[in-house]
VEXMITOR-755624 format. One record per residue (C-alpha): residue in one letter; residue number from 1; x, y, z. Coordinates in steps of 0.02 Angstrom, whole numbers. Layout:
# residues N
<"A",NUM,<X,Y,Z>>
...
END
This chain:
# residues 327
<"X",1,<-936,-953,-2>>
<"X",2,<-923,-868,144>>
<"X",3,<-913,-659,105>>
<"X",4,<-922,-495,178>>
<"X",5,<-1014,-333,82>>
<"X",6,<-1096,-174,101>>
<"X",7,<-1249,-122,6>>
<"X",8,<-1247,46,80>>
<"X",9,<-1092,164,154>>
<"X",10,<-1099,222,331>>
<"X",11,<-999,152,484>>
<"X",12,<-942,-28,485>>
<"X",13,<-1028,-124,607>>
<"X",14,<-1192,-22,529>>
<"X",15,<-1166,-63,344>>
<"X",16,<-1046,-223,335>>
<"X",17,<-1120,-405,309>>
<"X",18,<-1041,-574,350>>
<"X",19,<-1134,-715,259>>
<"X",20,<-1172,-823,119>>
<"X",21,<-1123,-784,-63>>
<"X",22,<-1142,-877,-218>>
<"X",23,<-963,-948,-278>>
<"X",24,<-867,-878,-419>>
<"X",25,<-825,-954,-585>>
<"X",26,<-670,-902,-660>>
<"X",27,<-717,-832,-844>>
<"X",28,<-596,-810,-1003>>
<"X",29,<-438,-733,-959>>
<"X",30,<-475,-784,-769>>
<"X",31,<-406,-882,-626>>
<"X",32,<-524,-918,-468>>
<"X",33,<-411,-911,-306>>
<"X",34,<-453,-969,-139>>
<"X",35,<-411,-872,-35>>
<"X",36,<-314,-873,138>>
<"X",37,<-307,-661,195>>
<"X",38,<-362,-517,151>>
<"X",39,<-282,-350,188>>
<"X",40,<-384,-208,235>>
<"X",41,<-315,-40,201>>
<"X",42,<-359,130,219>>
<"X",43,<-435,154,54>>
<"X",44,<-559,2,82>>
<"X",45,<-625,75,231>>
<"X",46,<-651,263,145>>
<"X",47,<-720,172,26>>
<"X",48,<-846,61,116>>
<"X",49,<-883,234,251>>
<"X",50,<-920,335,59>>
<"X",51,<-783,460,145>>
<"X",52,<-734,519,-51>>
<"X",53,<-828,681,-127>>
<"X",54,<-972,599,-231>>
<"X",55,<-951,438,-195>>
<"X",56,<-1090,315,-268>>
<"X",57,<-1115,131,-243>>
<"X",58,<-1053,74,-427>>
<"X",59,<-1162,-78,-388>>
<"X",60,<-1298,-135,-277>>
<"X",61,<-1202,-250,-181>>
<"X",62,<-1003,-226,-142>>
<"X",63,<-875,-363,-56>>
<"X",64,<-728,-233,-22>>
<"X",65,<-525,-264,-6>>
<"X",66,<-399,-244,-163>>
<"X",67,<-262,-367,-61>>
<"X",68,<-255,-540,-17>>
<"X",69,<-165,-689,-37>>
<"X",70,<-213,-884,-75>>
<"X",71,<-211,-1029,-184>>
<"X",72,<-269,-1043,-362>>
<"X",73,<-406,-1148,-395>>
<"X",74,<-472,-1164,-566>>
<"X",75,<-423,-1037,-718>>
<"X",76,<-532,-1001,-854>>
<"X",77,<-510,-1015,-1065>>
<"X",78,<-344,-985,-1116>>
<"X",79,<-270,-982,-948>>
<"X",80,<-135,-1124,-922>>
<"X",81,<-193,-1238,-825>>
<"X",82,<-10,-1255,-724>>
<"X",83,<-68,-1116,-624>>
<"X",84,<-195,-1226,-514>>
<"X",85,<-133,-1264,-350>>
<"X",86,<9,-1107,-362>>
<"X",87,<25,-995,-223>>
<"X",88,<-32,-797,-271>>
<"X",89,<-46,-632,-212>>
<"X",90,<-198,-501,-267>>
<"X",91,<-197,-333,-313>>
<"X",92,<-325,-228,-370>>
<"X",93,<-471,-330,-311>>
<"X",94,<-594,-238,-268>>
<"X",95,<-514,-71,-366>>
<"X",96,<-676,-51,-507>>
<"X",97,<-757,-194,-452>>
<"X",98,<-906,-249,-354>>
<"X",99,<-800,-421,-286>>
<"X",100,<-662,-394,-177>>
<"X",101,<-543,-496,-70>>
<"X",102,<-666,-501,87>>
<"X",103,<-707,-667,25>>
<"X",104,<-655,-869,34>>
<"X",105,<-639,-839,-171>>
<"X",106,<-618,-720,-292>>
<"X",107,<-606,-735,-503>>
<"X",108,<-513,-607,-565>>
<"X",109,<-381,-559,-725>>
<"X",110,<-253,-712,-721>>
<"X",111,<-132,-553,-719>>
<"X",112,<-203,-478,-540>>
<"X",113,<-126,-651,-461>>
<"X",114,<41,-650,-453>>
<"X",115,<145,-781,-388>>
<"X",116,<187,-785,-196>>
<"X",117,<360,-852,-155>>
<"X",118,<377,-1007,-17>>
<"X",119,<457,-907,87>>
<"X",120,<326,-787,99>>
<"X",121,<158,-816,203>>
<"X",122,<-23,-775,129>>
<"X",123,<-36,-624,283>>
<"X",124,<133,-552,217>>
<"X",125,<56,-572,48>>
<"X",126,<-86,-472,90>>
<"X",127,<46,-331,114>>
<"X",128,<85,-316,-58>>
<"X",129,<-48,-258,-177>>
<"X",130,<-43,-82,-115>>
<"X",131,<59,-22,30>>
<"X",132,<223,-124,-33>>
<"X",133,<175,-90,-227>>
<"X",134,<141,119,-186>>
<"X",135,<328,119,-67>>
<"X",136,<409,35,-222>>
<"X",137,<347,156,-364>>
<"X",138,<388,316,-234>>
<"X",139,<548,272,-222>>
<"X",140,<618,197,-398>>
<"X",141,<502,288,-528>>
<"X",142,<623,416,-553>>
<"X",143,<767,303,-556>>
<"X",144,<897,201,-456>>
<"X",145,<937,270,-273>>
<"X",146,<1117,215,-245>>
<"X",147,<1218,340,-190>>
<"X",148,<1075,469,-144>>
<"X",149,<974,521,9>>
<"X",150,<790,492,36>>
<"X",151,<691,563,172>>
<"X",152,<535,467,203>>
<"X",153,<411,550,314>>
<"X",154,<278,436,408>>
<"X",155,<425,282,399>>
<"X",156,<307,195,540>>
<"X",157,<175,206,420>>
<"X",158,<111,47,311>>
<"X",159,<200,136,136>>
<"X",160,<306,235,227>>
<"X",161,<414,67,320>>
<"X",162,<414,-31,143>>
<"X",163,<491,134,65>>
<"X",164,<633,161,207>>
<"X",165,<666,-45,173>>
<"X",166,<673,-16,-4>>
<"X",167,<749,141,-28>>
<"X",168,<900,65,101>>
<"X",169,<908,-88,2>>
<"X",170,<917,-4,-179>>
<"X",171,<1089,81,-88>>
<"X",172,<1025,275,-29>>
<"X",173,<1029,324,133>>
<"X",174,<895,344,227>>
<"X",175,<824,478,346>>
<"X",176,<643,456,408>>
<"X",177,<529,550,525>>
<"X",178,<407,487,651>>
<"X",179,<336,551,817>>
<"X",180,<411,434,948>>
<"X",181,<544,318,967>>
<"X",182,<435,155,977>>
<"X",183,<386,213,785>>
<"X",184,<567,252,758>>
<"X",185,<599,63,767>>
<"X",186,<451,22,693>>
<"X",187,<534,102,554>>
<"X",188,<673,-3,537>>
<"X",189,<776,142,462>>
<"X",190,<927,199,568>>
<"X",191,<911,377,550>>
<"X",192,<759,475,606>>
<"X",193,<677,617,665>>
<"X",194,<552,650,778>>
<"X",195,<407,780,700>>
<"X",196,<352,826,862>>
<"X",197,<492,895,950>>
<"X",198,<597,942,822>>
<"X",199,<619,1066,682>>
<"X",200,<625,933,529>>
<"X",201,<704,1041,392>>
<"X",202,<839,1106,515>>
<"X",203,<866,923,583>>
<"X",204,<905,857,403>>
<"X",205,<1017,1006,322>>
<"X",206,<1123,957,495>>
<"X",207,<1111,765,460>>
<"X",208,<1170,795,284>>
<"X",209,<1293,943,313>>
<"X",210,<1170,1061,240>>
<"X",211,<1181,978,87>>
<"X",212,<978,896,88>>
<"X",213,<903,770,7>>
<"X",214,<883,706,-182>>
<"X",215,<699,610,-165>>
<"X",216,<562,633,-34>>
<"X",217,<426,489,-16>>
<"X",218,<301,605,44>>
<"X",219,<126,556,158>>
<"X",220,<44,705,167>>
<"X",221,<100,830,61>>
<"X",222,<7,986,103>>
<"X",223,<91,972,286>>
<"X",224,<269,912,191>>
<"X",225,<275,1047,47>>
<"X",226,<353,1170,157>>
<"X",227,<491,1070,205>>
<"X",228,<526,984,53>>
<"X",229,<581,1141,-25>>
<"X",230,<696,1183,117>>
<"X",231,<785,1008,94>>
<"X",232,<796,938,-65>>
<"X",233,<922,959,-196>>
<"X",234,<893,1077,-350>>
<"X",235,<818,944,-460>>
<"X",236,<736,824,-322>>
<"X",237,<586,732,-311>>
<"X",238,<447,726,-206>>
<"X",239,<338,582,-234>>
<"X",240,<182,598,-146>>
<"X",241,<17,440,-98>>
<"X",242,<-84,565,-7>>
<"X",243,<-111,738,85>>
<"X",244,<-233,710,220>>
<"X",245,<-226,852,303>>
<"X",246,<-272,978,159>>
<"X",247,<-354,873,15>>
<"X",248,<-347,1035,-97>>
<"X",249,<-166,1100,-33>>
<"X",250,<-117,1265,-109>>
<"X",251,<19,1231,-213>>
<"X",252,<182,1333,-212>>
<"X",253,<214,1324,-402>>
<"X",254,<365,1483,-427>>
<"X",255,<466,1386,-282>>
<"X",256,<450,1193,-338>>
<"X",257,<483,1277,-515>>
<"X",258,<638,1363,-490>>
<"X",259,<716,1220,-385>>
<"X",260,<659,1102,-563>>
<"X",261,<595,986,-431>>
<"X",262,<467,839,-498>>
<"X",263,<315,820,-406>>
<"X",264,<260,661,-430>>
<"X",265,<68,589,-395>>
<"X",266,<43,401,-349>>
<"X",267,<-93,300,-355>>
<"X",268,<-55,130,-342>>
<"X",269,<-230,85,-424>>
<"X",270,<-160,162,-600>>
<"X",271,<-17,77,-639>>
<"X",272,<42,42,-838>>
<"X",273,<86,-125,-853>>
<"X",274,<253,-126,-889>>
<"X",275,<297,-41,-726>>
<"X",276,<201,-156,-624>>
<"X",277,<276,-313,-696>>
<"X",278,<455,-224,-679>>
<"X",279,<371,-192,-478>>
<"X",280,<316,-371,-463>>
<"X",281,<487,-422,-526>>
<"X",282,<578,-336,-407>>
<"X",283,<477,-394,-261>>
<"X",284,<494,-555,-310>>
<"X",285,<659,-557,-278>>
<"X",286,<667,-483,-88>>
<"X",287,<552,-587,-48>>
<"X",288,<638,-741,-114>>
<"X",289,<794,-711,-39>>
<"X",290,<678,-646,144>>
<"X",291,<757,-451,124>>
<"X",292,<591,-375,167>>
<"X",293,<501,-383,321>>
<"X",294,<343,-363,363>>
<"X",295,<216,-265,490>>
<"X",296,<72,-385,469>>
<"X",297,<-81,-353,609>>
<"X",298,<-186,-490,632>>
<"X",299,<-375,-433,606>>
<"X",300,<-467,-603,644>>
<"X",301,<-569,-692,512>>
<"X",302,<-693,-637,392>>
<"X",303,<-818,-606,519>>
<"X",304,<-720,-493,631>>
<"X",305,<-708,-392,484>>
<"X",306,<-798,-212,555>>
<"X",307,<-666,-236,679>>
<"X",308,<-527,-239,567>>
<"X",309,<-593,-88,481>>
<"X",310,<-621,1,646>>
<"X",311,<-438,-34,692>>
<"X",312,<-380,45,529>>
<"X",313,<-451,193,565>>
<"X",314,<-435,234,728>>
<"X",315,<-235,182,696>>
<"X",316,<-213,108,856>>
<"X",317,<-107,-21,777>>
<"X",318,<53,2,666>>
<"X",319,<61,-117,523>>
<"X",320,<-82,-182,398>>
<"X",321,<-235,-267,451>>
<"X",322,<-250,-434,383>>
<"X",323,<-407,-553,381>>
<"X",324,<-392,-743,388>>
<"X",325,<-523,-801,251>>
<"X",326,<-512,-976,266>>
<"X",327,<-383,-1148,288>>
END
């Protein structure tokens, strides 16, 4: 099959291979899928550049990506056999192991293929895995939303669009910020703010009559901390994917504490079972009846692939990167 790996970090076009790998057999437990994209997402190209604190190559050899999307091909003992020929979408791919989704196949857990509506295409489901599965958990782990008010900061963001979508479609209102207009449609929320120019705590105690906010879906929450406790409601949430801009963010603990708000840590990766089958449920259903859309950027194919991860970093583009692996 035709693959991409690193056997080394560094920068992309330095480290990342396009060639020849041997193809996968599905084992117990397993279905083989061929695939037709692969999403690259932030955390694949950390990951492939070594950016985290003590990162190691867990194996000599490493075809990166957690998302795609394809066809299953063969299963393994004690899978049903019905599942040949359905249509899937991947997560955790390349999360703990050395074969990704930067690939024309993959074998992995029958589980970690879930099925892919019609009315979905294999780019859109290389959206799921993590930036639809991450704005889904931010905004319902804590409970329904009808009837509240979620601010969602970064809405042009990959997570942060799915989460205004969601969070509008489980019945709260919305408020997002961004840092131009083009993002504010982008968005697809109605209400926004612009970071840049404006004050954002002041702009949403006047959008909500000084009354704030019950959740936040947070981006970065070192630079979001301060605001969130000027806007959300004694006994909010803030649940947070990342904080970029202070990886070890000083904590106000007396303040969060005596507004009893929850701060809430997500990593997509981690998951219980339960809650990603209620997740995979749920996403089933928009996308059956179409009520999501999605900001999918197309990358090229599998060899184009240093490009792709060059695009995700520098940003240029808003939406996720997808590869085509393959008719």
């Amino acid at each position: 099959m035709k693959a991409v790996w690193f056997e080394r970090f560094g920068a992309a076009r330095d480290v990342l291979i396009h060639g020849d790998l041997p193809d996968p057999a599905p084992g117990p437990g397993e279905v083989l899928v061929r695939l037709r994209a692969s999403g690259a997402n932030p955390s694949d190209v950390k990951l492939r550049a070594g950016a985290r604190a003590g990162a190691v190559m867990g194996w000599p050899r490493i075809v990166p990506h957690s998302d795609g999307a394809g066809l299953v091909e063969a299963v393994g003992a004690g899978v049903d056999p019905v599942r040949i020929g359905q249509r899937v979408w991947i997560w955790n791919g390349g999360w703990q192991r050395q074969y990704g989704t930067a690939a024309e196949l993959i074998a992995l857990p029958s589980e970690q293929a879930v099925p892919l509506p019609e009315a979905t295409g294999f780019d859109e489901g290389a959206c799921l895995g993590i930036p639809a599965m991450t704005a889904w958990h931010a905004v319902f782990a804590d409970g329904p939303v009808a009837g509240k008010t979620v601010l969602v900061t970064g809405g042009a963001g990959t997570v942060g669009r799915y989460a205004c979508q969601m969070a509008e479609l489980g019945g709260a209102r919305v408020i997002t910020t961004v840092s131009s207009a083009k993002k504010a449609g982008h968005s697809t929320a109605d209400e926004w703010i612009n970071y840049r120019e404006t004050d954002v705590a002041e702009a949403v105690m006047e959008l909500t009559h000084g009354a704030g906010v019950d959740r936040i879906v947070e981006v970065d929450f070192a630079a979001g901390q301060a605001t969130a406790l000027a806007v959300l409601k004694p006994g909010g949430v803030i649940a947070t994917y990342a904080s970029a801009s202070d990886m070890q963010p000083r904590l106000d603990f007396y303040p969060l504490m005596f507004r009893n708000l929850t701060l809430r840590m997500i990593l997509v990766y981690l998951l219980d079972p339960d809650t990603r089958r209620q997740g995979e449920a749920q996403l089933t259903d928009w996308l059956t009846t179409g009520a999501l859309s999605h900001a999918v950027v197309p990358g090229g194919t599998l060899a184009d692939c240093a490009t792709a991860h060059e695009m995700v970093e520098t940003g240029a583009k808003l939406g996720t990167v997808v590869l085509e692996c393959g008719a």
